[in-house]
N, C-alpha and C positions, 0 to 999 in steps of 0.2 A: 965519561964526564961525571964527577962526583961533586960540584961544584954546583949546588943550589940557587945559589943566585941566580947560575945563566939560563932563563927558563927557556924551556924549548916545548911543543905543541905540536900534536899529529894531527893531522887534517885526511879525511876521509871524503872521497866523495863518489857516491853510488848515483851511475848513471844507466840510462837501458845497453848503453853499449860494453860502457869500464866499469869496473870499478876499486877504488885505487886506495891510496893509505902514503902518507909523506911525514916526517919528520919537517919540522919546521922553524927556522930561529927567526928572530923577533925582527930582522930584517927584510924579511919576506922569501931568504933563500930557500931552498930544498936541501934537506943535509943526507936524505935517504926515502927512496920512493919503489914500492910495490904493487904491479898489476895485474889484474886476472879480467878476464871480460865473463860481462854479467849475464846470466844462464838463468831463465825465468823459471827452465825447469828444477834448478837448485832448492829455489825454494828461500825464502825469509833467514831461515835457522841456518840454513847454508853459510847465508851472505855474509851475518854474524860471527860466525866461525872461523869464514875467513878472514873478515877485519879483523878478528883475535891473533890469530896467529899471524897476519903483516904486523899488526901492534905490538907482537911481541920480537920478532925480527926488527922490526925499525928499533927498538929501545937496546936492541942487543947492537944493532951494528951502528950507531951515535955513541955506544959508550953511557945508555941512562943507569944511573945507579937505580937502587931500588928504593933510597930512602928520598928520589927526588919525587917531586908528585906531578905527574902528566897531566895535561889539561887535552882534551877530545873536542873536538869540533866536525861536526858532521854536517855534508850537504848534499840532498836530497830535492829530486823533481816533486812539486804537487804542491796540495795544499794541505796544511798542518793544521791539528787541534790546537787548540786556544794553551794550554799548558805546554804544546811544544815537544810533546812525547811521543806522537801515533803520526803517521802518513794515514787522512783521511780518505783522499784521492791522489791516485797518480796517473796519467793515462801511459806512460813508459814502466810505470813498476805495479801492476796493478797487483802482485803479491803481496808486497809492502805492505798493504792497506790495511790497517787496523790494527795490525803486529806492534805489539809493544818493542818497536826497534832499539830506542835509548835506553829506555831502562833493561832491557836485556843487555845490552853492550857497558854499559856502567856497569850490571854487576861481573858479568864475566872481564872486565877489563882492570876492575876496581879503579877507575878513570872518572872524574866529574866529565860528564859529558854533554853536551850541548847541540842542539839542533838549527838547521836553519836552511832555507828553502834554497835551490843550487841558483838563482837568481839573485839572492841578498850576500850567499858565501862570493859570487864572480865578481858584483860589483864593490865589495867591502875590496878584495885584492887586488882591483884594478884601480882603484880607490888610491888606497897607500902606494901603492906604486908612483902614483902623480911629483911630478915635482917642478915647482911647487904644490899642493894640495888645493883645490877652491874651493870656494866656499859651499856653492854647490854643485855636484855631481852625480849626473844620470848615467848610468850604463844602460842599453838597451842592448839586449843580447839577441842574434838570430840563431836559431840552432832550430834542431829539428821542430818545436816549439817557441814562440816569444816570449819573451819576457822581461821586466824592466825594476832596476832598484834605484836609488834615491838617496845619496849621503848628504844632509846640512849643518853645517859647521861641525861637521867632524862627527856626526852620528848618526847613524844606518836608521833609514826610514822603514820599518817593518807593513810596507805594503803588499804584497802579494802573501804573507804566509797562509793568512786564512781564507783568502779569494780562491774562486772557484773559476770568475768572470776577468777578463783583463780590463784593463783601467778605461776611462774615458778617454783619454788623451791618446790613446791605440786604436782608436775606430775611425778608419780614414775612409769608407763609407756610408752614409747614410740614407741611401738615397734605400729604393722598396726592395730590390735587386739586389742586392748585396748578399752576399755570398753567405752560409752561416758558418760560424767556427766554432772548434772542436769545445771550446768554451761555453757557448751557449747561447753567445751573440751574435749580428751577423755585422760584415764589413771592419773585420777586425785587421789590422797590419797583418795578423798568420796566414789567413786566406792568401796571401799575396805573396806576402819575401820569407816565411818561415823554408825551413829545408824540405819540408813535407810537401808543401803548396808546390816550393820550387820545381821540385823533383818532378812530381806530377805536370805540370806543366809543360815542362821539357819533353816528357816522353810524349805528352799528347801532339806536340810541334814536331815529331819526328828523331827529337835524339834517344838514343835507345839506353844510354845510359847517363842519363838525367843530368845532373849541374855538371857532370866530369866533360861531357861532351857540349852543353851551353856555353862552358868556359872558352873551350878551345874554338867553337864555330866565331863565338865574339871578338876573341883575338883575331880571327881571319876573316873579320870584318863582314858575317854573314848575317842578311838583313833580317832575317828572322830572330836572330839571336838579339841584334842591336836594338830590334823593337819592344822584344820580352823585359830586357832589361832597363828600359825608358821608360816602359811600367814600372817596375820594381821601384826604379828612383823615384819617377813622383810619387808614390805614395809611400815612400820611405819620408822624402821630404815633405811631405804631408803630416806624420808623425810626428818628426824630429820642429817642425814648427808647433804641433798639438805642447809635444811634452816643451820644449822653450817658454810655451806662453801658461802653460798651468804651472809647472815650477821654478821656471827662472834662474835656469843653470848657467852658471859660466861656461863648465866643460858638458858635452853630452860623447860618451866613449860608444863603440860600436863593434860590437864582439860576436864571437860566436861562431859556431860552421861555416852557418852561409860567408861571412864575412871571410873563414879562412880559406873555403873554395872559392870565391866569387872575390880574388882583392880589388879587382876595375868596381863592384859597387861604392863600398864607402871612398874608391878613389874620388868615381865621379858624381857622387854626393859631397864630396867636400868643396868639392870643384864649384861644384854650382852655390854650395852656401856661400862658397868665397866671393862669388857673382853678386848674390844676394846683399852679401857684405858691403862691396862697393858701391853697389845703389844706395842702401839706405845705413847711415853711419849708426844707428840707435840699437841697428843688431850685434849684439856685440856676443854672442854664443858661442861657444870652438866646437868644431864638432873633429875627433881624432880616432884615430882606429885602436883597436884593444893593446895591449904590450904585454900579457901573459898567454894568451892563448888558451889552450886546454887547463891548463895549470893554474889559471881564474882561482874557481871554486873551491882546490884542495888550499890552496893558498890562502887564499879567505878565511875560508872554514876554519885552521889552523887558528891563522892571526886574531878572530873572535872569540875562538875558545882562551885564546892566549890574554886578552885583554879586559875578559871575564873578572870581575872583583867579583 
């Protein structure tokens, strides 16, 4: 592609398990995608090195000339310094931490390159994806971690990059008992539906291999399972009311692991807003399950870097 005009954007997204590198056109498609899974023992300068060379394979096999200029977008677990250059905290990348990651990837890439928390890159792609677009839109993501982003009228709400805590509207207990979370609070949604929470859970109830085995006991209608996850939902919908009423989303999206192991959750979380729905006509929120999947954050990522003035 020599053809400047048609701009195209790699989207990187470094996670504790992947970590990955996609070409990206302004459509939100994939035009070229490289992974390697992420090795703590590699080390920071590793992981660099790698993004270098998928960066440089992805421009080889799209066809980028060299006189086009690439735009970087990168998404990262944790919480980011105020400039947006350093992972301060990661509890998944704890080598990260403090390593000048962007500005090393700029210069070895000679890429403008941009940063952005793997929570703000899933919900910016799960975002555009909409169609139609609303005006406001939550993504709440379950993965091994929670976490939650915020687009209104058309522009990413930059809440979690420099939190350390999750929001208010994610503590679905208050009471003295409440569980603490990896955050620092206690009674937080992670305690409960994050993958981590899950996982542990499961195996203390007897499945030996955690949500894989939850899944299947639920589809076969076993009462233990059924119970675990009638927890889960109330205090999912316990949330998913918090965040309704502090932001006031049309759409709220529901993404994530958990959501891709566990599909009967947000089945039967919709299920029940739909109930909700019928009672009281004034709730008007949709709540829908994710439509990128893994592919969230690199997409995002991308389409930010891309839309970068």
């Amino acid at each position: 592609m020599q053809d400047s005009s048609r701009l195209i954007a790699i989207g990187a997204d470094v996670g504790g398990t992947q970590t990955r590198a996609a070409a990206v056109d302004r459509t939100g498609k994939i035009l070229a995608r490289y992974c390697r899974r992420t090795d703590e023992a590699d080390g920071a300068d590793r992981v660099v090195t790698w993004l270098v060379g998928a960066i440089e394979n992805t421009r080889d096999e799209v066809g980028i000339g060299s006189s086009v200029e690439i735009r970087l977008g990168v998404a990262l677990p944790g919480t980011l310094d105020q400039q947006r250059r350093t992972v301060v905290r990661s509890i998944n990348l704890p080598f990260l931490e403090g390593y000048p990651f962007i500005d090393e990837l700029a210069r070895r890439t000679r890429c403008p390159t941009i940063l952005y928390t793997d929570a703000e890159a899933a919900t910016w792609g799960e975002y555009v994806s909409c169609a139609p677009r609303p005006g406001r839109f939550v993504h709440l993501r379950l993965g091994t971690g929670i976490a939650c982003g915020v687009v209104v009228e058309g522009r990413l709400q930059r809440l979690d990059a420099g939190r350390s805590e999750h929001l208010d509207a994610l503590i679905i207990d208050n009471t003295a008992g409440a569980r603490p979370c990896p955050c620092g609070r206690r009674g937080c949604l992670e305690t409960v539906a994050s993958g981590r929470a899950l996982e542990e859970r499961a195996r203390e109830v007897g499945y030996a291999n955690g949500i894989a085995d939850l899944r299947q006991a639920w589809e076969q209608g076993d009462d233990t399972a059924v119970a675990l996850l009638q927890k889960v939902t109330d205090t999912l919908m316990a949330a998913l009311r918090n965040l309704a009423t502090h932001f006031q989303p049309g759409v709220i999206c529901l993404g994530g692991g958990v959501v891709t192991g566990l599909p009967c959750l947000p089945d039967r979380t919709m299920a029940r807003l739909q109930a909700v729905r019928d009672e009281d006509s004034k709730t008007e929120v949709s709540v829908v399950p994710a439509r990128l999947g893994d592919d969230a954050g690199l997409i995002g990522a991308a389409l930010l870097a891309m839309d970068r003035s």
